[in-house]
N, C-alpha and C positions, 0 to 999 in steps of 0.2 A: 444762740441765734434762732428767731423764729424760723417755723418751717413751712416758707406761704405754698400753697397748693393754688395754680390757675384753673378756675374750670370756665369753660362755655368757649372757650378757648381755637376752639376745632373747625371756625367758618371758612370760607373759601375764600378766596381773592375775590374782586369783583371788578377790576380791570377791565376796558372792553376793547376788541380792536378796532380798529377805522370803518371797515367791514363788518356790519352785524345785521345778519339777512333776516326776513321773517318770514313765517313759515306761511305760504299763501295759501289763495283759493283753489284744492283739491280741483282735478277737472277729469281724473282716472283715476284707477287703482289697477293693480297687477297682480294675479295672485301666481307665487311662486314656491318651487319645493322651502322646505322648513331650511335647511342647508345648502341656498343659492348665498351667491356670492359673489359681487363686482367688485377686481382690482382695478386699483389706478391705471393700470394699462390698458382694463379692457375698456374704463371708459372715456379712452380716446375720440371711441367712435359709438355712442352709448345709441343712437337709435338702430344703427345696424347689428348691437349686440341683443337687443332687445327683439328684434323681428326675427336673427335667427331662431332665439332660445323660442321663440312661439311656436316654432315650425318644427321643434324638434323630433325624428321618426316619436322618440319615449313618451307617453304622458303622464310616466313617473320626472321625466327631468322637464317637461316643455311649461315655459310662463303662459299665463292667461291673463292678456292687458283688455281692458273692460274702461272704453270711452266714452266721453258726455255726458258727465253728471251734470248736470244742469241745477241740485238744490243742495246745501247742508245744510246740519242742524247738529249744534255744538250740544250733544246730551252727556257730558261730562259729571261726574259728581262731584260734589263738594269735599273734603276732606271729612273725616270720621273721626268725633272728638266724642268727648266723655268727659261727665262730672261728679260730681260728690253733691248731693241737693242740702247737703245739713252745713257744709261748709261754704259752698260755690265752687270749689275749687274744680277747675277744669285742665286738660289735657287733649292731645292729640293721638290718636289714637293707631291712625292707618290713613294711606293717602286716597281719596277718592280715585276710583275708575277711568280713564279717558274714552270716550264712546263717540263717536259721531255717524252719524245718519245719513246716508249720501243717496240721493233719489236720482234715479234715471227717468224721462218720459219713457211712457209705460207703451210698448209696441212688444207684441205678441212674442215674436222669435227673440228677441231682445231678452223678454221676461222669460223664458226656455231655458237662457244661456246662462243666466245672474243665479236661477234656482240651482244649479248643480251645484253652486258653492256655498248653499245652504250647510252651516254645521261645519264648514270648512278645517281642515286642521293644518294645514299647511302656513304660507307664510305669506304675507303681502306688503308691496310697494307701492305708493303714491307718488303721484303726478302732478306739481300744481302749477298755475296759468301761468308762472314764470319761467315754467318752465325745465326746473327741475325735481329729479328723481329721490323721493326722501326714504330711506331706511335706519338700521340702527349700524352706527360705524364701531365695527371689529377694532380689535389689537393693533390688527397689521394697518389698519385705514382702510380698508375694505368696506364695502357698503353692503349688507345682507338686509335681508327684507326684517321686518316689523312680523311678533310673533304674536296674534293675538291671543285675546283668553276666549271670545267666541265670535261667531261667524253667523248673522240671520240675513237670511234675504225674504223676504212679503212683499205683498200688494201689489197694483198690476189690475188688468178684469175689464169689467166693461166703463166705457165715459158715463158718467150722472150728468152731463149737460151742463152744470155749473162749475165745474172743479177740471184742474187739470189732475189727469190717473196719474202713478207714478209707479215705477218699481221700485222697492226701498231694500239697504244694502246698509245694515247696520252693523257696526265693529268695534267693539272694546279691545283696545289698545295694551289694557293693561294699565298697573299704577301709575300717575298721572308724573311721580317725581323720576319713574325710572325712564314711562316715556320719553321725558325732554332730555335727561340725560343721556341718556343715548343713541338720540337723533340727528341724522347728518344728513350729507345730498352729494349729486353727482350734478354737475348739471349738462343740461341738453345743446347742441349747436343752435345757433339764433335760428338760424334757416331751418331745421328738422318740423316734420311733419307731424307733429303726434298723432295726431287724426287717422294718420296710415297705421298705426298699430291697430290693424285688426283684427288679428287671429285667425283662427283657422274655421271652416264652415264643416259642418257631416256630411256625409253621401251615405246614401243608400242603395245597396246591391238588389233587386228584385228580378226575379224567374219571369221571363216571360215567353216561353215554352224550352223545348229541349234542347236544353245548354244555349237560349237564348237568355242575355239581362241588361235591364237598364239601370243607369245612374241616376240619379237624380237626390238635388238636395235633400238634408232631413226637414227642412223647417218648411219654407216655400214650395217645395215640392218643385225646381225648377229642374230640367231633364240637359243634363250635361250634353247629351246629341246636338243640340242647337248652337253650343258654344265649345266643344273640342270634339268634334265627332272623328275628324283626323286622326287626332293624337291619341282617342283611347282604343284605335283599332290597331295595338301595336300587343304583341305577344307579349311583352316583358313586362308590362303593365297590371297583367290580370294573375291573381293569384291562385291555384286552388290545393287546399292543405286537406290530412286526414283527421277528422275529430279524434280520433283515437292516442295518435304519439306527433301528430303538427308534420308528419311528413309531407313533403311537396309532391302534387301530383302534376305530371309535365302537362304542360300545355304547349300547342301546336302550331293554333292561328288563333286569329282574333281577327274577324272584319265587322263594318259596319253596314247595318241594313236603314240604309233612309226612309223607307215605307212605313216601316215599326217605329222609327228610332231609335234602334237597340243595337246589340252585337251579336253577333256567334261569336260564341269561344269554345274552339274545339279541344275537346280533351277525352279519355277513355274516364267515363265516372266511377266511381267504387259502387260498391256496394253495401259499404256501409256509410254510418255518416259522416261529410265531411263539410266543409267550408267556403265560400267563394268571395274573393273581395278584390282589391284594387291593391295596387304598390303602394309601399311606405311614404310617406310625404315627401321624403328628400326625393325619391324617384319619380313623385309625381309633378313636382315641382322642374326636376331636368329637363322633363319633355314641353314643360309650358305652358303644364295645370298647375295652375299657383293660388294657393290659399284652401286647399280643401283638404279632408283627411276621411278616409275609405272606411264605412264601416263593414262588418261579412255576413253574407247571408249564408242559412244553417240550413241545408238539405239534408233530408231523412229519406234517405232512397224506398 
């Protein structure tokens, strides 16, 4: 009896179900640790899981959702083939890249925020006008972010008067066959807001004489007095640490001066150096300052 050998053998099904969505028009991206990770449970309530993890005190664990791309541009490659020129004979070689270009209009603070994820190595999530959440789906059906192979963000600057500026946010996805293979979604409630995914702002801690400081943003420079002058004259709020071993140096009071703007915060200073900054986000958020996160200013006695 011959002995037939099948080859080519090995394609997939191609069955499709009733349901077969397409992959829309981007309108975010998120950038999240490399080993983030949405259960089916957590996304019951996927914008509320989403605003937490921004705000997280860590910014080893907290997401960075990054809204209003307003342009793409599908800079994909082609698949990589190769031939023989004396026979013709050709082959496939490797899958091309999947790359795309996603431009934000270009506003100053905007452009501040996009560059820190220049080089990025972490991991990221997309958002598109339909509304749902795309990553690459785990074993378990888990949804984990997309692990790029690189991260550039450019452009940005002054208007030419003819051209709209842009910030451009470009991201190779990786092989183009592993891409689709293993991309899935979550998707969002009709009613969610995306738009309110907007992450957290900086503050800056500044001296403005002894054991006087004010707050104010990093970017706009706008001075938190005018909008929680109340709230940040509270003891529990203000931190001061020693540069040496991070020990807590107690603090006393904390009031507000409306003339300055500012605060006193009484404390006995060291004498070496040490630190001054604002409470963790989750504390600053209890009291009713919502959206910002405390950078500390370094005193050199």
């Amino acid at each position: 009896m011959a002995n037939i050998t099948f080859c080519g053998t090995s394609g997939g099904n191609v069955g499709l179900p009733r349901c077969d969505v397409k992959m829309n028009t981007p309108i975010a991206v998120i950038f999240a640790p490399r080993d983030a990770k949405i259960s089916k449970s957590d996304a019951d309530d996927l914008i509320a899981l989403i605003k937490a993890k921004s705000k997280d005190d860590s910014s080893l664990l907290r997401w960075y959702p990054v809204v209003g791309i307003e342009q793409i541009t599908d800079s994909s490659e082609e698949p990589v083939t190769g031939n023989l020129a004396a026979t013709g004979y050709t082959e496939k070689l490797r899958d091309g890249a999947t790359i795309y270009l996603f431009e934000y209009p270009a506003r100053l603070c905007k452009a501040k925020a996009l560059k820190q994820f220049d080089q990025w190595d972490g991991g990221v999530c997309v958002i598109s006008n339909d509304k749902k959440l795309w990553g690459r789906v785990t074993a378990d059906g888990s949804l984990a972010p997309y692990l790029p192979s690189s991260v550039a963000v450019y452009g940005g600057g002054f208007n030419d008067g003819q051209n709209v500026i842009t910030s451009k946010l470009q991201i190779n996805f990786g092989q183009q066959g592993q891409f689709i293979e293993e991309s899935g979604f979550f998707g969002f409630e009709e009613d969610d807001d995306i738009s309110g995914l907007t992450g957290l702002q900086n503050l800056v801690i500044a001296a403005t004489g002894t054991n006087k400081f004010s707050v104010t943003t990093k970017c706009d420079r706008v001075n938190l007095f005018d909008l929680y002058a109340d709230e940040l004259a509270d003891v529990d709020l203000w931190k001061v640490t020693k540069a040496s071993d991070g020990s807590a140096v107690t603090v006393s009071a904390a009031t507000k001066n409306a003339t300055t703007k500012d605060f006193t915060v009484t404390f006995t200073a060291p004498t070496v150096k040490y630190y001054v900054s604002l409470a963790a986000v989750s504390d600053l958020e209890a009291k009713g300052i919502v959206g910002y996160e405390s950078g500390r200013l370094t005193v050199n006695p």
